[in-house]
Z-matrix of the N, CA and C atoms (Angstrom, degrees):
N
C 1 1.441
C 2 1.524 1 108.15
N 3 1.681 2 114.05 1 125.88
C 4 1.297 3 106.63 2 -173.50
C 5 1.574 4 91.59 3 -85.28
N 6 1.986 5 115.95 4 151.02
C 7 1.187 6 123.36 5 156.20
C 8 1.936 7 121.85 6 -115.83
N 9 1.391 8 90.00 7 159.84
C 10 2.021 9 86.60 8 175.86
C 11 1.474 10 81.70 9 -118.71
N 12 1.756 11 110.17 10 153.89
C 13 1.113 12 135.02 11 145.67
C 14 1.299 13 132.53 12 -93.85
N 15 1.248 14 121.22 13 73.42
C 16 1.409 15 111.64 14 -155.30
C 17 1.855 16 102.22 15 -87.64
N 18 1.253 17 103.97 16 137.66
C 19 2.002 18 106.71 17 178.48
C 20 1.641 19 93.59 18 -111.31
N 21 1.484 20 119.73 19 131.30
C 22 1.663 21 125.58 20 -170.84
C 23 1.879 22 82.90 21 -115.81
N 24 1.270 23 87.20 22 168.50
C 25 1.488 24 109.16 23 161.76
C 26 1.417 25 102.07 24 -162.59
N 27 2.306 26 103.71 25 178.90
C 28 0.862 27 84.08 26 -164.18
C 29 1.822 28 97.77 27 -106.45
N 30 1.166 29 120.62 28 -172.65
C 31 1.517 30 117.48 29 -169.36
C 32 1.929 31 91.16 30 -69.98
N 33 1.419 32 112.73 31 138.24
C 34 1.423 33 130.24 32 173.42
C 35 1.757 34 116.80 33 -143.90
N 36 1.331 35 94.79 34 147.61
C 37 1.206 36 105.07 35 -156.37
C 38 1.939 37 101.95 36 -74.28
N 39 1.125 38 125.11 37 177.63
C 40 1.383 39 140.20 38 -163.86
C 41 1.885 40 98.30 39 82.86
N 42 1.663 41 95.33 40 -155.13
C 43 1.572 42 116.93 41 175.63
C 44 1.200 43 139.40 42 -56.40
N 45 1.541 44 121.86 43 78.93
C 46 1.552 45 107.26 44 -176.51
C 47 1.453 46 140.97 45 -33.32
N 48 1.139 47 104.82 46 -21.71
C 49 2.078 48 109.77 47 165.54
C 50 1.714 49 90.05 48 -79.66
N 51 1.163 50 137.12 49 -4.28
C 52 2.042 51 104.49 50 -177.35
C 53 1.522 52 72.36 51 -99.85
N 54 1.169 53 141.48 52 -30.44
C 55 1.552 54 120.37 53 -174.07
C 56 1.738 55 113.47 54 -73.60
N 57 1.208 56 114.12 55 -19.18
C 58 1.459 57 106.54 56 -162.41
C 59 1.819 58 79.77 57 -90.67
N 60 1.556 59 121.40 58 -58.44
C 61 0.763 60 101.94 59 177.81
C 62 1.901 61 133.99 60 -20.84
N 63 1.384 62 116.13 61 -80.42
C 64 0.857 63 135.86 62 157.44
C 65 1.635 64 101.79 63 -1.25
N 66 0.877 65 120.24 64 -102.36
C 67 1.531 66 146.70 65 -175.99
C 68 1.567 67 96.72 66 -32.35
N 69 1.177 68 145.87 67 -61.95
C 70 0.999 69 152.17 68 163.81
C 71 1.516 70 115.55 69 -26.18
N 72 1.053 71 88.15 70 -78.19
C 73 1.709 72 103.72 71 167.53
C 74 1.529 73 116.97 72 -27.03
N 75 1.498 74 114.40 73 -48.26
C 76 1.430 75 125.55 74 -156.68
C 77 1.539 76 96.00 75 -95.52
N 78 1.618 77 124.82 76 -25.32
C 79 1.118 78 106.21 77 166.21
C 80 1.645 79 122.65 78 -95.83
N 81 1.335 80 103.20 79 19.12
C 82 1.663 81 117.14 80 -177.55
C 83 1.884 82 82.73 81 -94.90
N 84 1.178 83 137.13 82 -51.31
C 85 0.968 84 149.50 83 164.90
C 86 1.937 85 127.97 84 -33.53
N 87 0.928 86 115.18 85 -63.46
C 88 1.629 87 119.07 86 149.89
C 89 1.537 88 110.29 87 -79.45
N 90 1.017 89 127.04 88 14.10
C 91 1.829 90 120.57 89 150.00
C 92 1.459 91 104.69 90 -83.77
N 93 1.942 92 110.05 91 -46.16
C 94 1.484 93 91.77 92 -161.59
C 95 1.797 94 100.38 93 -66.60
N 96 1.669 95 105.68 94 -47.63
C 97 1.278 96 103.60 95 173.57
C 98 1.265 97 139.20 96 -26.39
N 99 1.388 98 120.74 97 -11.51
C 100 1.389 99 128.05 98 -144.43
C 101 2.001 100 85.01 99 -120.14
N 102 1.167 101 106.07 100 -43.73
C 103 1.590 102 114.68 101 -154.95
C 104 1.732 103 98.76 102 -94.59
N 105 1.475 104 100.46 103 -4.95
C 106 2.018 105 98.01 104 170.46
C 107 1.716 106 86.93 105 -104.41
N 108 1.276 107 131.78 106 14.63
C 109 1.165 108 110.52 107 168.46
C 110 1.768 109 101.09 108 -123.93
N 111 1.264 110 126.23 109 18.42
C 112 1.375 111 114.18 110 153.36
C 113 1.685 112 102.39 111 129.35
N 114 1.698 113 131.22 112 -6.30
C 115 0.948 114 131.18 113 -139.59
C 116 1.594 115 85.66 114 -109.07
N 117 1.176 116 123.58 115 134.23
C 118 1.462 117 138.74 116 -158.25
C 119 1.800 118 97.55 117 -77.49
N 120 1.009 119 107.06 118 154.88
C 121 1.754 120 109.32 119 -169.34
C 122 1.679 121 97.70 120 -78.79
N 123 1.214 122 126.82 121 -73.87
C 124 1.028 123 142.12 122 136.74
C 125 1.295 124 99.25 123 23.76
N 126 1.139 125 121.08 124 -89.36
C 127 1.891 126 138.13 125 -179.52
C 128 1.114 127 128.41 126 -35.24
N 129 1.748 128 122.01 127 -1.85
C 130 1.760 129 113.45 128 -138.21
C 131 1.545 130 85.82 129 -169.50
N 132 1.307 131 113.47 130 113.49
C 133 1.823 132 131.63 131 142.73
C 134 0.905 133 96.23 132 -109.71
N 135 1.703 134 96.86 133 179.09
C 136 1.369 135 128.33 134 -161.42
C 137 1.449 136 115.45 135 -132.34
N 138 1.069 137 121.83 136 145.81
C 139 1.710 138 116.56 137 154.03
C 140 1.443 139 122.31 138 -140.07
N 141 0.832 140 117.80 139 147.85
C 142 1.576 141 125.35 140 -158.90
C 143 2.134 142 92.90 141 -119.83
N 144 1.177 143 128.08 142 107.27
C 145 1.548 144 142.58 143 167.87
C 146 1.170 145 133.47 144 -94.59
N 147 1.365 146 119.33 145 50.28
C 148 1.797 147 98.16 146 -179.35
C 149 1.288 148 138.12 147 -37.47
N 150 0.879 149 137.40 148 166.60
C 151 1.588 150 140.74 149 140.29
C 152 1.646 151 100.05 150 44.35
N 153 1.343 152 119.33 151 -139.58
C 154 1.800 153 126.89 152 -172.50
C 155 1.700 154 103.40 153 -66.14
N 156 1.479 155 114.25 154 -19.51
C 157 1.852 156 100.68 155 176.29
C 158 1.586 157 97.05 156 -61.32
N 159 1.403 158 136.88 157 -31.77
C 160 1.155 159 144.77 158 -178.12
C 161 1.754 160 120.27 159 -100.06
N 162 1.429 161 92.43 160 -154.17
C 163 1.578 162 102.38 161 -171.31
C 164 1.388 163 105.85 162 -90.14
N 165 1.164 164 123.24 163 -8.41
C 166 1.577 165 132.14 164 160.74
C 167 1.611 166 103.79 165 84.64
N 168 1.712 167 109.21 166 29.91
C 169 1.680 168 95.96 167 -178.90
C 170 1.910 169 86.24 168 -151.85
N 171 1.016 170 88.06 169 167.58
C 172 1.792 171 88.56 170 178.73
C 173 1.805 172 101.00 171 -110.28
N 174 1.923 173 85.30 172 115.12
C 175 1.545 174 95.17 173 165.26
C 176 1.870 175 88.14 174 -156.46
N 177 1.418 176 92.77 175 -179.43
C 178 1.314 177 92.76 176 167.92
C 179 1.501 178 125.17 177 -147.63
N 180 1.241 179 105.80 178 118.65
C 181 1.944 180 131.97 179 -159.00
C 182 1.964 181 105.82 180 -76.65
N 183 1.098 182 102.79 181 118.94
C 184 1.720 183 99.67 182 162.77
C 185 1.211 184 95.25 183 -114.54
N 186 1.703 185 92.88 184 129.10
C 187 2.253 186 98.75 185 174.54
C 188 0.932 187 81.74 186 -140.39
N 189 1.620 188 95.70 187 128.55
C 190 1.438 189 128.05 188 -179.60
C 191 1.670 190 109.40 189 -119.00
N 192 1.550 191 107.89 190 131.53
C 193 1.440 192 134.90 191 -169.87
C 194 1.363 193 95.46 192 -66.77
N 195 1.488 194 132.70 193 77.47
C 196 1.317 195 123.19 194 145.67
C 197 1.242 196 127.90 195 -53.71
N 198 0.851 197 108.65 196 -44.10
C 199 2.046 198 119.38 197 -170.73
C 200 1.557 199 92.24 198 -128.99
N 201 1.807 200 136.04 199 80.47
C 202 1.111 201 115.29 200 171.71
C 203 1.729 202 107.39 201 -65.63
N 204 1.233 203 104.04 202 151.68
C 205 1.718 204 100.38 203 146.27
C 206 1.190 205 132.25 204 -24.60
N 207 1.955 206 120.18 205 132.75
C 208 0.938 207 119.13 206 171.13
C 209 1.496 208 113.69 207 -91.01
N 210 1.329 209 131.11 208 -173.13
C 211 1.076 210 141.74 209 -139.20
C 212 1.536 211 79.94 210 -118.69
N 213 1.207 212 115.73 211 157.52
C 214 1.596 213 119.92 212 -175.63
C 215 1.333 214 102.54 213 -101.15
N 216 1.418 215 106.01 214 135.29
C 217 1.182 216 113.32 215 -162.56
C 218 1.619 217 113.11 216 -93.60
N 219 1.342 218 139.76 217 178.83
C 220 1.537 219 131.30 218 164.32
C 221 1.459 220 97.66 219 -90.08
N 222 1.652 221 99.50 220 128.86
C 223 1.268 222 138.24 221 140.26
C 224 1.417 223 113.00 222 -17.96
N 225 1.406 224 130.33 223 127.30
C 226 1.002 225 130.82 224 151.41
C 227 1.428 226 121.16 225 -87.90
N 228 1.225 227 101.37 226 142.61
C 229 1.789 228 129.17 227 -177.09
C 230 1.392 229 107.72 228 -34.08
N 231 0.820 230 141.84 229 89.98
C 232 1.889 231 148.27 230 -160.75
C 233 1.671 232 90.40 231 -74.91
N 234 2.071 233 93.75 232 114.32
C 235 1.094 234 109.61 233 144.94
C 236 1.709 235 76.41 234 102.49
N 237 1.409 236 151.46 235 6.15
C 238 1.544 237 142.59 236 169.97
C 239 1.631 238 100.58 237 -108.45
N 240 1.016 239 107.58 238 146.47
C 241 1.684 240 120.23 239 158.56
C 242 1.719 241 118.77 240 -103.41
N 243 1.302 242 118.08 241 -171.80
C 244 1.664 243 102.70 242 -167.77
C 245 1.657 244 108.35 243 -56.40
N 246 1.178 245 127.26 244 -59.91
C 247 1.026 246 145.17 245 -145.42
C 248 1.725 247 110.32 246 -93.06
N 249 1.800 248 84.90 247 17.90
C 250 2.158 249 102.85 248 177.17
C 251 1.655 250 104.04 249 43.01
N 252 1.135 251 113.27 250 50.66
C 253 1.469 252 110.05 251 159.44
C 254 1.848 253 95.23 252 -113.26
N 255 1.140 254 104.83 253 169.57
C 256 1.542 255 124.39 254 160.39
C 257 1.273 256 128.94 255 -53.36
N 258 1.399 257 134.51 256 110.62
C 259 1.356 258 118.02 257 156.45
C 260 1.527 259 139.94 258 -61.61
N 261 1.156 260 98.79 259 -5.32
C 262 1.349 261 106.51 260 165.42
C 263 1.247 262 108.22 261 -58.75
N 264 2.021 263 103.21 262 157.76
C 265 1.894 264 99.77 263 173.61
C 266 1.695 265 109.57 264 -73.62
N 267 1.439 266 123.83 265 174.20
C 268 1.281 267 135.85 266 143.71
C 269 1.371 268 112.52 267 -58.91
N 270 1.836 269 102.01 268 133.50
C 271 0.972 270 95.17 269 164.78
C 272 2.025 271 118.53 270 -116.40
């Protein structure tokens, strides 16, 4: 199961790079935490959210890809069935 560590904060005043920084850091921080407790390296990014890029409060979220997305599939031929006849009835 792939996971993100995402670390939020909340929007603060000065330089937005010492804030992204920041945030970054703290989710570079519960990655290592995560991988001295058994969690495969492989398994685990990170994201670092300040202020409105985030949830606008300081906590920190692991969302884990249970059901990632599938891959988009091809479209079927609008208006054919397998065997390229019509779905329409006979008339």
């Amino acid at each position: 199961v792939q996971a993100v560590g995402e670390c939020h904060s909340k929007q603060a005043k000065g330089p937005p790079a010492f804030l992204e920084k920041v945030v970054q850091s703290r989710a570079e921080l519960v990655k290592d935490m995560l991988q001295r407790r058994g969690v495969p390296e492989g398994q685990l990014s990170t994201a670092g959210l300040p202020g409105n890029k985030g949830l606008n409060r300081p906590c920190v979220r692991i969302r884990l890809a249970v059901f990632p997305p599938k891959e988009k599939a091809e479209a079927p031929q609008k208006g054919r069935g397998r065997a390229g006849r019509s779905l329409s009835p006979r008339r």
